[in-house]
C-alpha positions as CSV (number, residue, x, y, z in Angstrom):
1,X,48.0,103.5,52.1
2,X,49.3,104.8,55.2
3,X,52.4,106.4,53.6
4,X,52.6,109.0,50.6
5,X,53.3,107.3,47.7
6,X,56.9,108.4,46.5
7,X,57.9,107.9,50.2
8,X,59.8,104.4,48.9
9,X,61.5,105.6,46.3
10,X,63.3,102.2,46.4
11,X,60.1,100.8,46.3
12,X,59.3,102.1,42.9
13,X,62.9,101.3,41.5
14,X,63.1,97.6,42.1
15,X,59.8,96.8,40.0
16,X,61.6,96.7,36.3
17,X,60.1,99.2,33.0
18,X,59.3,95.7,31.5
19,X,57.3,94.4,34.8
20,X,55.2,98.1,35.1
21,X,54.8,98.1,30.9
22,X,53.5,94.1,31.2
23,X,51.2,95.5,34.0
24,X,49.5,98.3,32.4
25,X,48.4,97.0,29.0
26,X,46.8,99.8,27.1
27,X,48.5,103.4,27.9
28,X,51.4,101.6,29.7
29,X,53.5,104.7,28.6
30,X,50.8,107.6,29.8
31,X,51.3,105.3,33.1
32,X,55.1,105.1,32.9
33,X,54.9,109.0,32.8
34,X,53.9,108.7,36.1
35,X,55.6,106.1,37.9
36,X,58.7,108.3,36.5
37,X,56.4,111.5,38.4
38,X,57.0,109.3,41.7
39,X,60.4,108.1,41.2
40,X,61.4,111.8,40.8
41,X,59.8,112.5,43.6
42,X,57.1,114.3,42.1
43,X,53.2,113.5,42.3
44,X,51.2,111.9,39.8
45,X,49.0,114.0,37.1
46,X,45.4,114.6,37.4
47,X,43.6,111.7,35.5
48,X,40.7,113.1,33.4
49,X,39.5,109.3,32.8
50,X,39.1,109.2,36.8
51,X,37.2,112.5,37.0
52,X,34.6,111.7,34.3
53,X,34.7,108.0,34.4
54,X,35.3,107.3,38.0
55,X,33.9,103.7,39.0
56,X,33.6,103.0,35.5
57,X,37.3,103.3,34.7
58,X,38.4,101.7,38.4
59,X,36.0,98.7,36.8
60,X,37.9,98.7,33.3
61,X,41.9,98.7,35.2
62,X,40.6,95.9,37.0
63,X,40.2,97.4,40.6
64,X,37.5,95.9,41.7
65,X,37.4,95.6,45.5
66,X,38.9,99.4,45.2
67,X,35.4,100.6,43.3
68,X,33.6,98.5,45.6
69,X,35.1,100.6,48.4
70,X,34.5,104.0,46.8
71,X,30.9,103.1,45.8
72,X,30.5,102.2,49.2
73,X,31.5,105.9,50.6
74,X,29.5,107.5,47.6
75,X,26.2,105.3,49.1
76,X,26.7,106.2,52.7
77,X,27.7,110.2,51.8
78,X,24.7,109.9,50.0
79,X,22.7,108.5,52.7
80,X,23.6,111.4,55.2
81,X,23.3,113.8,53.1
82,X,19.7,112.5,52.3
83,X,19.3,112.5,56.1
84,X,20.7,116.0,56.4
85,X,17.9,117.3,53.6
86,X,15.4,115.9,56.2
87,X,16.8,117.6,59.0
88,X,16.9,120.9,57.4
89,X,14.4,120.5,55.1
90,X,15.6,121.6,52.2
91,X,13.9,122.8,49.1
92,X,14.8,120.8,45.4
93,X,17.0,123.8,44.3
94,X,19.1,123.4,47.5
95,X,19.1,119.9,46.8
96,X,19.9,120.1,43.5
97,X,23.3,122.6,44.1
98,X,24.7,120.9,46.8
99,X,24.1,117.6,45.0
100,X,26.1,118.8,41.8
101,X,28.8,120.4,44.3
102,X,28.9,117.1,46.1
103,X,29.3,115.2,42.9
104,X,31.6,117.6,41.5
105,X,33.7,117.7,44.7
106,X,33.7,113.6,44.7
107,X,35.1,113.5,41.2
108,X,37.6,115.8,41.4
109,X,39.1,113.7,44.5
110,X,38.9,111.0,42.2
111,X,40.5,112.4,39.4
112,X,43.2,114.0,41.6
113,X,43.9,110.4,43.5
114,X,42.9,107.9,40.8
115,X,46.4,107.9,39.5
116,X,47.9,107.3,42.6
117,X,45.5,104.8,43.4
118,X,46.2,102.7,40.2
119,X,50.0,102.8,41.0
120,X,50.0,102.0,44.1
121,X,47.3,99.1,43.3
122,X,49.4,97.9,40.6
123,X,53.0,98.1,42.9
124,X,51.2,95.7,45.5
125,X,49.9,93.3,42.6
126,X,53.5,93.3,40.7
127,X,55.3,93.2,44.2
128,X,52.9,90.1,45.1
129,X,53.7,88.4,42.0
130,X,57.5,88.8,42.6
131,X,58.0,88.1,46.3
132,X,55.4,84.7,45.7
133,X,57.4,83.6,42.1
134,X,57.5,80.4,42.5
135,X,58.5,80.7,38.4
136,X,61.9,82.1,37.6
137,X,61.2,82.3,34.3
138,X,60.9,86.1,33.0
139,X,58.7,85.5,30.3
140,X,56.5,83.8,32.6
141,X,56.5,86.3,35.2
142,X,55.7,88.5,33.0
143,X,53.0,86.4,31.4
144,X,51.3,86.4,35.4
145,X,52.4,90.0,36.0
146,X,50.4,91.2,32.2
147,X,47.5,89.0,33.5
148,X,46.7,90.5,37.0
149,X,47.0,93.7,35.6
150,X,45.7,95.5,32.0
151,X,41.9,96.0,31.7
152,X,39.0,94.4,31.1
153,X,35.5,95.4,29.3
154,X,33.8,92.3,30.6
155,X,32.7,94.0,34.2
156,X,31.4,96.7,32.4
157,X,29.7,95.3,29.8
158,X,27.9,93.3,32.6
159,X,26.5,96.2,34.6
160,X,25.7,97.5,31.1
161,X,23.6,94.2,30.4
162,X,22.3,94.5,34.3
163,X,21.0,98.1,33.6
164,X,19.4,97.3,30.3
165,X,17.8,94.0,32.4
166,X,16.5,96.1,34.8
167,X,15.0,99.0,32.9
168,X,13.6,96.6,31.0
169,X,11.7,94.7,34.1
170,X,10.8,98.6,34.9
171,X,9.0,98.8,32.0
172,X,7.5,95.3,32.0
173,X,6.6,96.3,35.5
174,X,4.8,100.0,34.5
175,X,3.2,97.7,31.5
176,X,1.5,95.6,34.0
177,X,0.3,98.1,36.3
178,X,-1.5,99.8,33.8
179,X,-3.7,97.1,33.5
């Protein structure tokens, strides 16, 4: 995203109301709000979901590759500032402040960007489906524009079941050692 986001205005213009609406699914008019934000000009709203939810709610709108990337900066700001704990040896309290800071600091980026993520995700997945129609049908393109985008519980409720798996091999594991 190497320019701002309501740079194009023509950009955000020559995807229809129908084409954004098919895209967003659930809350497709809390979203139009905002495409209307860029079109004007304007930037979009702070998303609350984004601040408290982060990964979880880039997981659920169908971003993957995009929470992949952000829980790949949260690992390695994590591993430094591990590192940087060591260096300066820092007491628990210290630890323990800058770590909420940190995380409070990290979801607040994401909350202030996460709308202007999701639109400009969603421009590049309705703009792909457009320029690569090989239908010309508009209830098909439709049909293929609703299905890249909307959101999905099924990557959540995986991780869910992958967390319960593996506190449950925790305990197994704890079980055994005790013996």
């Amino acid at each position: 995203m190497n320019q701002e986001i309501g740079s194009e205005p023509n950009k955000w213009q020559r995807i229809t109301d129908e084409q954004w609406i098919a895209f967003f699914g659930p809350n497709a008019s809390y979203f139009m709000r905002q495409v209307e934000r860029i079109r004007s000009g304007e930037r979009p709203e702070f998303l609350f979901e984004g601040f408290f939810l982060g990964l979880t709610w880039m997981l659920y709108r169908k971003m993957y590759l995009v929470a992949f990337c952000t829980l790949m900066l949260i690992l390695m700001e994590s591993t430094i500032e591990e590192g940087l704990y060591m260096l300066f040896d820092a007491g628990y309290g210290t630890q323990r402040w800058i770590g909420i800071v940190l995380s409070l600091g990290m979801a607040s980026i994401q909350g202030t960007f996460a709308n202007q993520v999701y639109l400009w995700y969603a421009e590049q997945k309705i703009s792909g489906e457009i320029d690569g129609k090989a239908v010309h049908l508009p209830e098909v393109l439709l049909a293929r524009i609703a299905s890249r985008g909307g959101t999905s519980w099924y990557f959540i409720l995986i991780l869910i079941g992958f967390f319960g798996l593996a506190l449950v091999a925790a305990n197994i594991i704890d079980l055994l050692q005790a013996f």
